[in-house]
C-alpha positions as CSV (number, residue, x, y, z in Angstrom):
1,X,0.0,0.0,0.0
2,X,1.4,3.5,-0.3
3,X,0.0,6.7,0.1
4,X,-0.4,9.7,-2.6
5,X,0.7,13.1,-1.8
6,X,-1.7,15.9,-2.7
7,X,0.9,18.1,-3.4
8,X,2.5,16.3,-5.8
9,X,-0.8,15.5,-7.9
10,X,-1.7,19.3,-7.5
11,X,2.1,20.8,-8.8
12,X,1.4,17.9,-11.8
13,X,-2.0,18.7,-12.9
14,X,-2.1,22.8,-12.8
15,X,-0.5,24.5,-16.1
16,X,2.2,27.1,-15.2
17,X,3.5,29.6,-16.9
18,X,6.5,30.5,-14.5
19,X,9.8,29.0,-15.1
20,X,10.5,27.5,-11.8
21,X,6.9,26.1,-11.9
22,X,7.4,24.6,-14.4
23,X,10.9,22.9,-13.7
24,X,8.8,21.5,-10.6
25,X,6.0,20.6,-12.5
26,X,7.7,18.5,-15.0
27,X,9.7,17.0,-12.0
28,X,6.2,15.9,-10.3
29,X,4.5,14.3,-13.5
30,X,8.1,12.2,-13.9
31,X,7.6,11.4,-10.4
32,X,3.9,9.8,-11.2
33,X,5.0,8.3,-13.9
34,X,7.6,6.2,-12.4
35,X,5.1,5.2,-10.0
36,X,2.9,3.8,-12.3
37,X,5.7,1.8,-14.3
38,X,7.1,0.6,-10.7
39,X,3.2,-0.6,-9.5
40,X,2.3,-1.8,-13.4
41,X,5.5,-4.1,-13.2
42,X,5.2,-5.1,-9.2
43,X,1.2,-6.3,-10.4
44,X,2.6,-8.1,-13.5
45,X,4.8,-9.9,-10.9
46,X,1.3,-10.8,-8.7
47,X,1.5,-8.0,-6.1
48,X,-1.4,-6.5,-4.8
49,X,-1.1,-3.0,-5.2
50,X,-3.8,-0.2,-3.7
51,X,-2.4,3.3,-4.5
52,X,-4.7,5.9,-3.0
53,X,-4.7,9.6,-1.2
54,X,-4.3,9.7,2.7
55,X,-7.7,11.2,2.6
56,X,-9.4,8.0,0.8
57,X,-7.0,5.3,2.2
58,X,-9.7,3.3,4.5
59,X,-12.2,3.4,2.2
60,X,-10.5,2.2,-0.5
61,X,-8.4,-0.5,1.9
62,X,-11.8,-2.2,2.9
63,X,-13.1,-2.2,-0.2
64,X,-10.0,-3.9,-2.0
65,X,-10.3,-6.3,1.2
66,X,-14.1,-7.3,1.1
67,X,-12.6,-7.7,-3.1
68,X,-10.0,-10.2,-2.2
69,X,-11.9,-11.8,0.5
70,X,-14.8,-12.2,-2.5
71,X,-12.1,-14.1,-4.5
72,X,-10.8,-16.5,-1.3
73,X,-7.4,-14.4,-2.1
74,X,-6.2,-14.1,2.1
C-alpha cells in the first residue's frame, strides 16, 4: 500500500506559466510516472497493489479487502 501526496498530484496537474513552476511541475508528473511503471510491473509480478490519497486510504483499503476476500485471495 502506499500513500499519494496531494501536493504532488496538484504541482502535476495545474499549467504554469512561470519558469520555476514549471521545472517543478515536470519533475512531479516524472515522479507519477515512475510510480505507475514501478506498480504496473510489481502487479505483473502478482502484487497486490492499492495506490490511494491519505484522505481516501480506509475506504479504499476495505473495499480492496471485502474484493479479495470475494475471491478467497487471504
Amino acid at each position: 500500500m502506499t500513500l499519494r501526496d496531494p501536493k504532488v498530484d496538484h504541482q502535476a496537474h495545474t499549467p504554469t506559466q512561470d519558469v520555476s513552476a514549471a521545472y517543478a511541475r515536470a519533475v512531479a508528473l516524472d515522479l507519477l510516472s515512475q510510480r505507475l511503471v514501478a506498480f504496473a510491473d510489481l502487479k505483473r509480478r502478482g502484487v497486490l497493489v492499492l495506490d490511494a490519497p491519505a484522505s481516501r486510504i480506509s475506504q479504499q483499503l476495505v473495499d480492496q479487502y471485502l474484493q479479495l476476500k470475494a475471491r478467497n485471495r487471504l
